[in-house]
Residue, then its C-alpha position, 0 to 999 in steps of 0.5 A: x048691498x053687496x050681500x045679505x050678510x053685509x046688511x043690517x035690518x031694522x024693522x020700524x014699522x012702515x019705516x024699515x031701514x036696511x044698512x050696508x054694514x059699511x055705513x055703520x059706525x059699529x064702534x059708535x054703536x057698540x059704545x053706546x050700548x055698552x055705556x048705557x047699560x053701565x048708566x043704567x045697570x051698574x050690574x052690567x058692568x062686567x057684562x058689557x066692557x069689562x073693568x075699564x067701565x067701573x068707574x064711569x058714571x051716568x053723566x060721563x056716560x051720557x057725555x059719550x052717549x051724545x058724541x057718540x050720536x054725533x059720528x052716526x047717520x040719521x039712519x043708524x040712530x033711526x034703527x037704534x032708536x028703534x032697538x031701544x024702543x024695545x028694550x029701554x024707553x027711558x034711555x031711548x027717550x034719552x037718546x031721542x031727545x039728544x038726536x033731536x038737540x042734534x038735528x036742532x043743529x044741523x038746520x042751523x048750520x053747527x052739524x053735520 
């Protein structure tokens, strides 16, 4: 760590995660908030992305939620796991059973 402003805290428990911000892929992260509130809360639109967002609905949401978790880490979808644990459990179930489809195909040779 270079500094504690360089850092991002993730409390998990027994399992905290600390990231250097250089390690986060925030654009990844950012879209994936802003696509799932869109999915799930159509009021939110404006709120979280502007017009650009009207028209995406739950399955191109979820499409984009799942690459999106293709360009993280196992730890920065630790920690939003972790975030959603606490703000939305349908979703962060959601996002969970993706993550585990991917690591499903890491063991196997198709990932990262």
């Amino acid at each position: 760590m270079r500094s504690g402003a360089e850092s991002v805290f993730f409390g998990r428990g027994k399992r905290d995660v600390v990231l250097d911000v250089h390690e986060v892929r925030a654009e990844a992260v950012s879209l994936v908030f802003r696509l799932a509130a869109v999915a799930r809360d159509a009021d939110k639109v404006q709120e979280v992305g502007g017009s650009w967002l009207a028209g995406v609905d739950e399955v191109a949401a979820d499409a984009v939620v799942r690459y999106a978790l293709g360009l993280m880490t196992t730890e920065v979808v630790a920690g939003l796991l972790a975030v959603l644990d606490a703000t939305d459990g349908t979703l962060g179930q959601f996002v969970t059973e993706q993550f585990r489809t991917r690591q499903d195909a890491d063991e196997f040779g198709g990932g990262r």
